[in-house]
PAFI-278777 format. One record per atom (N, C-alpha, C, O): residue in one letter; atom name; x, y, z. Coordinates in steps of 0.001 Angstrom, whole numbers, always signed. Layout:
! residues N
  guba  lonu        X        Y        Z
     a    CA        X        Y        Z
...
***
This chain:
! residues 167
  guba  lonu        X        Y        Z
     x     N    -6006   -21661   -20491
     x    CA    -4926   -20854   -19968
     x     C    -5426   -19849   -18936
     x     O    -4815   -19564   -17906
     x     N    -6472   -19395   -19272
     x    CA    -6788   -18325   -17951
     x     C    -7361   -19080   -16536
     x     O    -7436   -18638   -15389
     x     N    -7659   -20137   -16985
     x    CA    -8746   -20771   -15454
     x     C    -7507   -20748   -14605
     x     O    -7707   -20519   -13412
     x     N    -6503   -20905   -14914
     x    CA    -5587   -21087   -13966
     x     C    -5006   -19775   -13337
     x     O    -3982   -19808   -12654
     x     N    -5590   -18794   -13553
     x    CA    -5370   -17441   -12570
     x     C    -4293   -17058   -12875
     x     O    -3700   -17887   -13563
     x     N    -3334   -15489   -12535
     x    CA    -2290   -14838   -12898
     x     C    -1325   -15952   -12004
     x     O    -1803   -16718   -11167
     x     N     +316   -15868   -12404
     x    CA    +1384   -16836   -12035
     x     C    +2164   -15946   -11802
     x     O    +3323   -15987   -12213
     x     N    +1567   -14730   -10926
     x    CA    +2457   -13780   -10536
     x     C    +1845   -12783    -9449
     x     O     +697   -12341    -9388
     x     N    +2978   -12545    -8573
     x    CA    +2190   -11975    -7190
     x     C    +3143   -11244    -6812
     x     O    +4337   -11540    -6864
     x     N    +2629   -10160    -6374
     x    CA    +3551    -8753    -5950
     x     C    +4269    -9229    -5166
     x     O    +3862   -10197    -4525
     x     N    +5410    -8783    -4976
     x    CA    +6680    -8758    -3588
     x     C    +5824    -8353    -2134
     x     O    +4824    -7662    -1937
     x     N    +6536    -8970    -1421
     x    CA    +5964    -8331     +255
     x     C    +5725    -7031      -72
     x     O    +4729    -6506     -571
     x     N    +6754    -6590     +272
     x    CA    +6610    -5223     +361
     x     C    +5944    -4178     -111
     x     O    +5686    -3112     +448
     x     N    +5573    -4708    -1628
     x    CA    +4730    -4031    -2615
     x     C    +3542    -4316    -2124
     x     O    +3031    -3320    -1613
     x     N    +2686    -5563    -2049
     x    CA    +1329    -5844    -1064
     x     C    +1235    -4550     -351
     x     O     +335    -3777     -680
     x     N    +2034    -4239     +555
     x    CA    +1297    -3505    +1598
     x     C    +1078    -1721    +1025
     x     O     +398     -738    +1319
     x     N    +2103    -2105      +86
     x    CA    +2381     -259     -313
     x     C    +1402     -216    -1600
     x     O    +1518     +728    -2381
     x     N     +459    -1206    -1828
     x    CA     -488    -1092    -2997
     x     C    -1316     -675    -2153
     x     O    -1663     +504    -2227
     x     N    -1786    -1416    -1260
     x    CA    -2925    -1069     -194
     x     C    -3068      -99      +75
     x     O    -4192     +403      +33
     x     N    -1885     +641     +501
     x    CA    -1608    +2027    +1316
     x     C    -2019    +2980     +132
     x     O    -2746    +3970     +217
     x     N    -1331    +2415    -1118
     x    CA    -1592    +3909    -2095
     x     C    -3183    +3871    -2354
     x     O    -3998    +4751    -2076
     x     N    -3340    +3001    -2773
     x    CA    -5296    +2764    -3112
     x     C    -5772    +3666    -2171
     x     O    -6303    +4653    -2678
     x     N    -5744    +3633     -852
     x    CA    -6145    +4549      +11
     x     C    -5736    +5710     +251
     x     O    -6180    +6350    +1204
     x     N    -4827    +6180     -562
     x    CA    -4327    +7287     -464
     x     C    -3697    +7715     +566
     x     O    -3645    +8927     +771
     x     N    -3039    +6731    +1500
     x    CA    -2620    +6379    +2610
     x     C    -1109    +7123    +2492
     x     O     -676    +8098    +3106
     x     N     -236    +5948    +1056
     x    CA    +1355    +5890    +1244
     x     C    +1762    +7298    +1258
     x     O    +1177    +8147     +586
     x     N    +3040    +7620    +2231
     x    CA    +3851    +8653    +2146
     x     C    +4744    +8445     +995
     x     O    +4446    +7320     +594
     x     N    +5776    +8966     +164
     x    CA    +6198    +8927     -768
     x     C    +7657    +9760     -683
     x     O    +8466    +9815    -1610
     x     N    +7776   +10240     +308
     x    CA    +9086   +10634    +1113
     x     C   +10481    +9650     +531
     x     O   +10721    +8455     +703
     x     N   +10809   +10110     +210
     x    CA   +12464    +9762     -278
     x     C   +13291    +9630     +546
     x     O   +13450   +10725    +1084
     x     N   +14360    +8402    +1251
     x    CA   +15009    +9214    +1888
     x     C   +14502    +8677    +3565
     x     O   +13490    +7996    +3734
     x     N   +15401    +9124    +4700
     x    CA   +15137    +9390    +5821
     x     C   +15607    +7917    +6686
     x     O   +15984    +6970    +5995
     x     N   +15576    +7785    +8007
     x    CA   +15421    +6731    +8716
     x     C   +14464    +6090    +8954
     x     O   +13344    +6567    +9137
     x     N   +14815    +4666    +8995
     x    CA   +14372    +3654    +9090
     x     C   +12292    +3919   +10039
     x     O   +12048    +4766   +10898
     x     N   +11501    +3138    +9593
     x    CA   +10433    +3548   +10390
     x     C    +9760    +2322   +10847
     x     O    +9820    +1277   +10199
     x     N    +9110    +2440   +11971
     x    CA    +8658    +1297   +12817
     x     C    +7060    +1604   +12699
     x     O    +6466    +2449   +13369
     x     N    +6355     +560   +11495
     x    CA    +4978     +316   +11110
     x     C    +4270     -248   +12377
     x     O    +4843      -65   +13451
     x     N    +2921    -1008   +12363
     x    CA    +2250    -1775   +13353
     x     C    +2947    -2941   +13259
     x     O    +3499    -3147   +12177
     x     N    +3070    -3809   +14174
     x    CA    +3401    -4944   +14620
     x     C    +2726    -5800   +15676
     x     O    +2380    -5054   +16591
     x     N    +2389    -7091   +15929
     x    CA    +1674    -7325   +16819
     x     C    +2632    -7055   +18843
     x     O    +3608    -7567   +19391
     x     N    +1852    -6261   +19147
     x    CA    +2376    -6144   +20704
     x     C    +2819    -7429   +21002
     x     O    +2261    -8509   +20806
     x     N    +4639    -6996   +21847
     x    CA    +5080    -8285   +22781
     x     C    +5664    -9061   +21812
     x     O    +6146   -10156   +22103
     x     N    +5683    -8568   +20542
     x    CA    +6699   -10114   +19602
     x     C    +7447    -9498   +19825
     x     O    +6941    -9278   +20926
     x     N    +8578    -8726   +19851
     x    CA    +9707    -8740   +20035
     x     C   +10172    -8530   +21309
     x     O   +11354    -8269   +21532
     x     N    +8906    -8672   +22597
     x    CA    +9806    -9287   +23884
     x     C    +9938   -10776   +23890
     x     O   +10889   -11261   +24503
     x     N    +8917   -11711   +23150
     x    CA    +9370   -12882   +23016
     x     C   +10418   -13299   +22763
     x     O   +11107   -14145   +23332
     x     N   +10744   -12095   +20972
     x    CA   +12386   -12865   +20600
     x     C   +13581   -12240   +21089
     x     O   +14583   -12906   +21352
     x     N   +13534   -11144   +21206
     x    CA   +14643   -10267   +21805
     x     C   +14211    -9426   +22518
     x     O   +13742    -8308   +22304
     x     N   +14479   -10325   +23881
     x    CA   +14113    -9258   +24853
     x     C   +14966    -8282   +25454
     x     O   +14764    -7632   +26479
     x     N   +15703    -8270   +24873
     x    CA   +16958    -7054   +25202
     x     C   +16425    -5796   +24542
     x     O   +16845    -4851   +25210
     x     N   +15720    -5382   +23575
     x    CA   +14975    -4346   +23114
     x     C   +13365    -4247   +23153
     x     O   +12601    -5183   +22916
     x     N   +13102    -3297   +23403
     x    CA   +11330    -3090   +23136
     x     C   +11282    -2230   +21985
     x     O   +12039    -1344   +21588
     x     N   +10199    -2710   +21545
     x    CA    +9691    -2263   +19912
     x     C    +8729     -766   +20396
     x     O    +7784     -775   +21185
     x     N    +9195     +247   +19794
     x    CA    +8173    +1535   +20013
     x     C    +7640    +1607   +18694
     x     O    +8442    +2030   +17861
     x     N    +6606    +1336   +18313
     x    CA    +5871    +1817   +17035
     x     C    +5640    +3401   +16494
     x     O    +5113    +4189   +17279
     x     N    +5939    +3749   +15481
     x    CA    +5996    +5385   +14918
     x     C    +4479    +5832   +15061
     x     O    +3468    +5135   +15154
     x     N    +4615    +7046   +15049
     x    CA    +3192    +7629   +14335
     x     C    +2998    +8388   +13549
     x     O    +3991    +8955   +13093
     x     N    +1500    +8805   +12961
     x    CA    +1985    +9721   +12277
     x     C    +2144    +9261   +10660
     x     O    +1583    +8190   +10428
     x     N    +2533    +9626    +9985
     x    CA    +2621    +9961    +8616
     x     C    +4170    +8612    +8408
     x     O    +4376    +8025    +7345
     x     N    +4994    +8422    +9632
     x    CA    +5672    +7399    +9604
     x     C    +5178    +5771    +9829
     x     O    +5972    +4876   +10120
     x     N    +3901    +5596    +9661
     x    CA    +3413    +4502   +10114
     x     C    +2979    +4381    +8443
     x     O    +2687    +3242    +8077
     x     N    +2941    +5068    +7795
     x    CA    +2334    +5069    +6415
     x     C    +3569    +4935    +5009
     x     O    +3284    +4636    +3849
     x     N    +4947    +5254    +5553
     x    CA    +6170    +5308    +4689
     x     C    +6470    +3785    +3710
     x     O    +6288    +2672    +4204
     x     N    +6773    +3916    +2804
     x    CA    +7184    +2622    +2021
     x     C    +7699    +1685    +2813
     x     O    +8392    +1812    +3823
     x     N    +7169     +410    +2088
     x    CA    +7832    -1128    +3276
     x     C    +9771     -612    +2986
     x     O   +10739     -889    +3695
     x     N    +9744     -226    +2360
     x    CA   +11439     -227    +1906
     x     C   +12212     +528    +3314
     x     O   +13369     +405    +3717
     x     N   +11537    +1010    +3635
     x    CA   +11868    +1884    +4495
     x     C   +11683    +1529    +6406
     x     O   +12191    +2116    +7361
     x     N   +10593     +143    +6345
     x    CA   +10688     -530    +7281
     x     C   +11705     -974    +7991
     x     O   +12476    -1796    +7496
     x     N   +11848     -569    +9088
     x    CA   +12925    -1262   +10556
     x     C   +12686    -2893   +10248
     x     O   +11719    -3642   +10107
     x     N   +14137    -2989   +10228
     x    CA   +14332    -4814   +10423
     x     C   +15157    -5457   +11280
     x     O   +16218    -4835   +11322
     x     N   +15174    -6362   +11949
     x    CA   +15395    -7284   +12677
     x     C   +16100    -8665   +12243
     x     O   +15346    -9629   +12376
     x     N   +17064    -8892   +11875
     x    CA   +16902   -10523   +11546
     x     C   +16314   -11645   +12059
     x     O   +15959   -12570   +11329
     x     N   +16143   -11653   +13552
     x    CA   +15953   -12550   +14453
     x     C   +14130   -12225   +14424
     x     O   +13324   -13153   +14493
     x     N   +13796   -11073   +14336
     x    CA   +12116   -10247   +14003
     x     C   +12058    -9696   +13316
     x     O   +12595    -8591   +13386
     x     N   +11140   -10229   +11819
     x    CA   +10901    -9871   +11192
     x     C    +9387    -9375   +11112
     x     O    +8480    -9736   +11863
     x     N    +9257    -8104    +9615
     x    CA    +7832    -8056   +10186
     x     C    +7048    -9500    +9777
     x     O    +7398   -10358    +8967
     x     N    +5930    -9443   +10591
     x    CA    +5260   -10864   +10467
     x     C    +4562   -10888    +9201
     x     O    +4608   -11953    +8586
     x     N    +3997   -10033    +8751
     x    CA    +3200    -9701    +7311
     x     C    +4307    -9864    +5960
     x     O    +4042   -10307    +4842
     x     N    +5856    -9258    +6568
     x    CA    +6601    -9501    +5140
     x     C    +7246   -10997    +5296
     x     O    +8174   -11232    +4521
     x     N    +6969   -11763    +5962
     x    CA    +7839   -12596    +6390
     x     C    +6402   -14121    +5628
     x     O    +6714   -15217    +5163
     x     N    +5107   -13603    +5778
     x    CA    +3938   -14281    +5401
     x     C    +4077   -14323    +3855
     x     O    +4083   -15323    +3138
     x     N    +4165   -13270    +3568
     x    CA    +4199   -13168    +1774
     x     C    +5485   -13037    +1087
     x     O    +5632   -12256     +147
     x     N    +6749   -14051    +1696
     x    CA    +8148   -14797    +1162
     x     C    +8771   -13628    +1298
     x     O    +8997   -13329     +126
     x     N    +9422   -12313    +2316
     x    CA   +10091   -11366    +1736
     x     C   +11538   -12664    +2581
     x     O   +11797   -13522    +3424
     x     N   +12024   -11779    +1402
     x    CA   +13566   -12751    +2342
     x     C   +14228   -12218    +3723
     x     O   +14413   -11002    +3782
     x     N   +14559   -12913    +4708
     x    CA   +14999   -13088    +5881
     x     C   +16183   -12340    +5587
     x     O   +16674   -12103    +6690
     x     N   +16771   -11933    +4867
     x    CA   +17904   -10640    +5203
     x     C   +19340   -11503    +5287
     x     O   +20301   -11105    +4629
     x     N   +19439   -12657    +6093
     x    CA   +20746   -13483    +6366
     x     C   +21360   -13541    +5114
     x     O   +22529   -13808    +5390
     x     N   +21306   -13488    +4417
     x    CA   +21725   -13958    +3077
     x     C   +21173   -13251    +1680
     x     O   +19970   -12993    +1723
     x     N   +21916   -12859     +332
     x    CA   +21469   -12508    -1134
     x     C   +20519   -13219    -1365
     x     O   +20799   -14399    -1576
     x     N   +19376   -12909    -1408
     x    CA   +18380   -13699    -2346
     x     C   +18478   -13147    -4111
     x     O   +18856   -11976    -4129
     x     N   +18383   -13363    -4661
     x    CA   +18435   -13365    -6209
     x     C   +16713   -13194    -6689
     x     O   +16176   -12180    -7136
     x     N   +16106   -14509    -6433
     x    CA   +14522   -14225    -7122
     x     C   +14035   -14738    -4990
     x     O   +14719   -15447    -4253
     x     N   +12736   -14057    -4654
     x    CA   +11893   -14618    -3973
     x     C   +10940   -15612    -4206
     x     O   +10232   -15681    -5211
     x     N   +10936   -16331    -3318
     x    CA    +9471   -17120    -4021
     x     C    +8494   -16572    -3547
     x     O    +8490   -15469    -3001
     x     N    +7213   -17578    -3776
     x    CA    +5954   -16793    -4210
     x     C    +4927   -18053    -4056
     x     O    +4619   -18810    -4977
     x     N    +4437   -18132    -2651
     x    CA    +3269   -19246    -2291
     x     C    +2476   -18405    -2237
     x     O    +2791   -17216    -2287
     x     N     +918   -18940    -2089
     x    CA      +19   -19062    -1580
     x     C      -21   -19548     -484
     x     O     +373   -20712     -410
     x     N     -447   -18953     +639
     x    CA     -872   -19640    +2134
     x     C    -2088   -19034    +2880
     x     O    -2304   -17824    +2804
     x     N    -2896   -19870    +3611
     x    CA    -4044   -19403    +4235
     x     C    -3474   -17640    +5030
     x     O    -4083   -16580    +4880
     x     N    -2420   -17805    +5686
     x    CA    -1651   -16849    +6535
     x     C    -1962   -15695    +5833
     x     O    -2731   -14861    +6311
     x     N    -1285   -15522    +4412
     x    CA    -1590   -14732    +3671
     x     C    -3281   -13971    +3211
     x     O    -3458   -13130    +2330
     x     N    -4032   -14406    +3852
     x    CA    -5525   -14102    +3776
     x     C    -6241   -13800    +4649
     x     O    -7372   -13332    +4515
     x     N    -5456   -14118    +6050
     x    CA    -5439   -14049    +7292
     x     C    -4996   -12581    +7477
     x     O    -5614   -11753    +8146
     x     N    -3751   -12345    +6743
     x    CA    -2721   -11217    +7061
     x     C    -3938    -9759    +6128
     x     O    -4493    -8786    +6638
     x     N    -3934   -10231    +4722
     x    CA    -4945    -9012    +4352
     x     C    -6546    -9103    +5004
     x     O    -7299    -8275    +4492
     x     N    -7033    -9787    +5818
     x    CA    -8116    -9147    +6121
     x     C    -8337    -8815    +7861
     x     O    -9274    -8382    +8532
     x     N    -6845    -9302    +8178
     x    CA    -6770    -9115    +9836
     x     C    -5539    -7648   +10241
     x     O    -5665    -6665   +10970
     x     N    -4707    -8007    +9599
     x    CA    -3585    -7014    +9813
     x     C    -3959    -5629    +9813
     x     O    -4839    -5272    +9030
     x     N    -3451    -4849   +10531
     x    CA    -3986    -3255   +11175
     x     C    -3653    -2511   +10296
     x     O    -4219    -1422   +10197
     x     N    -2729    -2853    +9485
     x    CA    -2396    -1729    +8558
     x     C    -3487    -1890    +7045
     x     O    -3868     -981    +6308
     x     N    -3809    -3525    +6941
     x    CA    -4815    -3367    +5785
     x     C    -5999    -3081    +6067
     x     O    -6617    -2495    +5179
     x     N    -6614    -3331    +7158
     x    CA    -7966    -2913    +8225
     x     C    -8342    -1592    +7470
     x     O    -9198    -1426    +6600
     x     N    -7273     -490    +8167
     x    CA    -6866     +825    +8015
     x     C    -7177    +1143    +6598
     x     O    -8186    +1727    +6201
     x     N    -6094     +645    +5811
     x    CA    -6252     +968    +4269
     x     C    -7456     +998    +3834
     x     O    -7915    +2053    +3398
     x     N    -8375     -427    +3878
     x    CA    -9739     -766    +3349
     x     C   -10669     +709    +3986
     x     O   -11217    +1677    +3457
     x     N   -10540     +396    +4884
     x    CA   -11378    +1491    +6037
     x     C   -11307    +3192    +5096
     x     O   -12244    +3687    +4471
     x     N   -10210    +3657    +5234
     x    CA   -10042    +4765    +4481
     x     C   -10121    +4614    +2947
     x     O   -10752    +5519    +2402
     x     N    -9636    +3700    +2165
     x    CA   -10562    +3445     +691
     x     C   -12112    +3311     +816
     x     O   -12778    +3846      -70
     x     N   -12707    +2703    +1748
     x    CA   -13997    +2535    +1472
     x     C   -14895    +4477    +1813
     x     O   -15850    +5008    +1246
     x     N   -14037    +4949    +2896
     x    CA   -14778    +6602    +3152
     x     C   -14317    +7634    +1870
     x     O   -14773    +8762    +1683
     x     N   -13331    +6970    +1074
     x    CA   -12932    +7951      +51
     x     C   -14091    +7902    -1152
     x     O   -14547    +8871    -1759
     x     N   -14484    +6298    -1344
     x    CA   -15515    +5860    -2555
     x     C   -16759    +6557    -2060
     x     O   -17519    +6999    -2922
     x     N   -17050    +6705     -867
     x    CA   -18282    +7308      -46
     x     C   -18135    +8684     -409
     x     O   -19179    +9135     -880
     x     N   -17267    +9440     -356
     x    CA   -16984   +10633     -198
     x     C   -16708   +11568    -1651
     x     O   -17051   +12725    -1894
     x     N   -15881   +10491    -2574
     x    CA   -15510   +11035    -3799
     x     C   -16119   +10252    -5090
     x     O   -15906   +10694    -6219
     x     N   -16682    +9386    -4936
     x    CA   -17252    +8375    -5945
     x     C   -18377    +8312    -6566
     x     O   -18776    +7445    -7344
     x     N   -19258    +9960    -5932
     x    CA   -20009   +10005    -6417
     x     C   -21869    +9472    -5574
     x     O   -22042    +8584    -4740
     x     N   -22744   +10221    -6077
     x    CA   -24023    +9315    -5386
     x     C   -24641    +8204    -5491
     x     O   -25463    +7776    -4681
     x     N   -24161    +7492    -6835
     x    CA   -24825    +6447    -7278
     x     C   -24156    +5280    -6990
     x     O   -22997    +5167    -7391
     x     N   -24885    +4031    -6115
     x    CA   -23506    +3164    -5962
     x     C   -23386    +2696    -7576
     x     O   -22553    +1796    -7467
     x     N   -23644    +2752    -8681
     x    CA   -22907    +2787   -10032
     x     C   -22090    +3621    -9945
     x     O   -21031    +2999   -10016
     x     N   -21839    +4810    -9818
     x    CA   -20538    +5468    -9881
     x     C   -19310    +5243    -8516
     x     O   -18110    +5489    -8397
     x     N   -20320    +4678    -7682
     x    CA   -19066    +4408    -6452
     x     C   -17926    +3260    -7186
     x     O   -16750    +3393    -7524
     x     N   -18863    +2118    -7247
     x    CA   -18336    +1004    -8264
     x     C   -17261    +1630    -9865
     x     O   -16264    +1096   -10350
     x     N   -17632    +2278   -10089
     x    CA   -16563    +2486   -11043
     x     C   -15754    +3060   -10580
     x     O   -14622    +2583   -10661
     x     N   -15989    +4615    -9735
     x    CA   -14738    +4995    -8914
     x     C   -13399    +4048    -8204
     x     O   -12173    +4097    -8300
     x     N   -14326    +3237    -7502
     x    CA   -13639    +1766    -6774
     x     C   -12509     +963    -7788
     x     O   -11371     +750    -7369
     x     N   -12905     +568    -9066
     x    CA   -12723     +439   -10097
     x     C   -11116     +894   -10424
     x     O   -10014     +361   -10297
     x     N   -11590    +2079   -10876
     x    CA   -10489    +3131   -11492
     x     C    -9599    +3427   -10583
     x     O    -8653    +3915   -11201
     x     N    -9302    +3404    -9163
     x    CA    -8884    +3726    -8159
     x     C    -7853    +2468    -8157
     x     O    -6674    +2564    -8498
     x     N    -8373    +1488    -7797
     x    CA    -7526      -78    -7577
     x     C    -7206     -883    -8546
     x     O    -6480    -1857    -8346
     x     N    -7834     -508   -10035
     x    CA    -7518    -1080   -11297
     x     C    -7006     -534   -12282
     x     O    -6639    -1230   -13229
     x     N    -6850     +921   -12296
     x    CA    -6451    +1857   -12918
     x     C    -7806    +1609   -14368
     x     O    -7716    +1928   -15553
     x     N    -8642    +1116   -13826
     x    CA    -9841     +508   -15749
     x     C   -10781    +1043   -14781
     x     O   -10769    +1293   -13576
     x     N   -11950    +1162   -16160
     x    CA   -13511    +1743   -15455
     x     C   -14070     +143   -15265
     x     O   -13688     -573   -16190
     x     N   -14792     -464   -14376
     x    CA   -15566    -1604   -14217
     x     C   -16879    -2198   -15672
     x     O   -17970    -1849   -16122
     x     N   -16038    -3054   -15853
     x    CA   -17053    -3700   -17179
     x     C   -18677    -3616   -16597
     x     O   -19040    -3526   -15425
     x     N   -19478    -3674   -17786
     x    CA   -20813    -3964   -17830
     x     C   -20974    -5581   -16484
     x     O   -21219    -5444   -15285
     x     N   -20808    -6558   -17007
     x    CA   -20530    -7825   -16435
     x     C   -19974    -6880   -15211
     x     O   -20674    -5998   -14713
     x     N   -18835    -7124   -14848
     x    CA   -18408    -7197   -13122
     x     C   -19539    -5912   -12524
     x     O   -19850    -5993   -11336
     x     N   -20075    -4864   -13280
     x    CA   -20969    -3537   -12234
     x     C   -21908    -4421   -12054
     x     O   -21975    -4586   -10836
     x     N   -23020    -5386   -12821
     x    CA   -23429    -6275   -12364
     x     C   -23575    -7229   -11451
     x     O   -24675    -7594   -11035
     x     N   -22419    -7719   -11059
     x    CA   -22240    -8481   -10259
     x     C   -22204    -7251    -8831
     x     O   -22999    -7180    -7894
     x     N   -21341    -6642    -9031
     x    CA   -21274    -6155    -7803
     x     C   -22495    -5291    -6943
     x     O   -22546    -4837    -5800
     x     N   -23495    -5310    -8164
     x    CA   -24581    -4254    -7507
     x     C   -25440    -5043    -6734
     x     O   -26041    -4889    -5670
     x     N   -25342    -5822    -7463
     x    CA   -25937    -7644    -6928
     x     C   -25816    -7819    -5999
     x     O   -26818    -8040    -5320
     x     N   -24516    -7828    -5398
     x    CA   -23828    -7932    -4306
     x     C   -24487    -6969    -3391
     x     O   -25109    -7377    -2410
     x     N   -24386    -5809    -3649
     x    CA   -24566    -4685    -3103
     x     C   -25768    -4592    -2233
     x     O   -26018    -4044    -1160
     x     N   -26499    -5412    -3182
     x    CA   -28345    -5510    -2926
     x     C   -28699    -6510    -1864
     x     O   -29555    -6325     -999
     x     N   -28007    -7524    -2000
     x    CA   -28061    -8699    -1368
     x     C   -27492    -8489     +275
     x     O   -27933    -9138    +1223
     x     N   -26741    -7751     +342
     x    CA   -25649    -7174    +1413
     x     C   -26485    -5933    +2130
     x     O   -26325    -5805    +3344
     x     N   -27291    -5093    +1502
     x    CA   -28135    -3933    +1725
     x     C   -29665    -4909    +2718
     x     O   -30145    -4654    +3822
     x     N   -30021    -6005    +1720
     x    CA   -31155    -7038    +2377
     x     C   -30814    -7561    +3678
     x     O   -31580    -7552    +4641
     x     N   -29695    -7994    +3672
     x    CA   -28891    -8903    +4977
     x     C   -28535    -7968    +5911
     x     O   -27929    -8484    +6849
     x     N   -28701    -6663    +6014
     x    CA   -28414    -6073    +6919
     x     C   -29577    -5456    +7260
     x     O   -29520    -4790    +8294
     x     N   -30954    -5500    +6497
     x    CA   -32150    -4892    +7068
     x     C   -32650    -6211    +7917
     x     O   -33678    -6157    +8590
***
């Protein structure tokens, strides 16, 4: 039963606002108008070129996906990768693939770049001197658990191997 991995995967929207909080990124603002996140430049002169897309800044580039500007005709490309529904219509349940896109989207997309980037200076900064305590910080931060015996292992491993490859 376990080889077969969890049979459950966050909503679009939640993906990006896990990321954001881990990093201590998400705004948490209640409320307000609609906000315009990163997007890739020029998609929406492709589809509608009757409007240009101005991207927010600021503390609005960081607001809950809920709160994301939508488009029917342009959607964002990241919620649109991980099944959020197209808006035309009630969806009831979303589905829920797996796709390369989706792996593409968390290790290319500007807003998870960002996230990782600022989680990784926080573990640097607040996690302590030992990369054993960075690793558990890391841990407790994105898992809400302290890191088992087994996985600090592995990862120091990692750590070492990654520390070699770069001398």
């Amino acid at each position: 039963l376990l080889s077969h991995g969890p049979n459950y995967r966050l909503p679009a929207s939640t993906v990006r606002d896990q990321a954001l909080a881990i990093a201590g990124l998400l705004v948490n603002e209640t409320g307000g108008p609609s906000v315009k996140p990163y997007q890739p430049e020029g998609l929406w002169k492709e589809l509608a070129a009757e409007q240009e897309y101005k991207q927010d800044h600021g503390k609005d580039l960081y607001r809950r996906s809920l709160y994301t500007f939508w488009r029917r005709t342009v959607p964002p490309p990241t919620m649109a990768n991980f099944d959020a529904s197209a808006r035309e219509s009630c969806v009831v349940r979303e589905s829920a693939t797996n796709t390369p896109l989706q792996a593409l989207d968390l290790m290319n997309d500007v807003t998870f770049v960002e996230a990782a980037r600022v989680f990784a200076q926080r573990i640097l900064n607040e996690g302590g001197k030992l990369p054993a305590e960075r690793i558990d910080y890391a841990y407790r931060r994105a898992l809400g658990r302290h890191v088992k015996p087994a996985e600090q292992r592995v990862m120091l491993d990692y750590l070492s191997f990654q520390l070699d490859s770069f001398k």
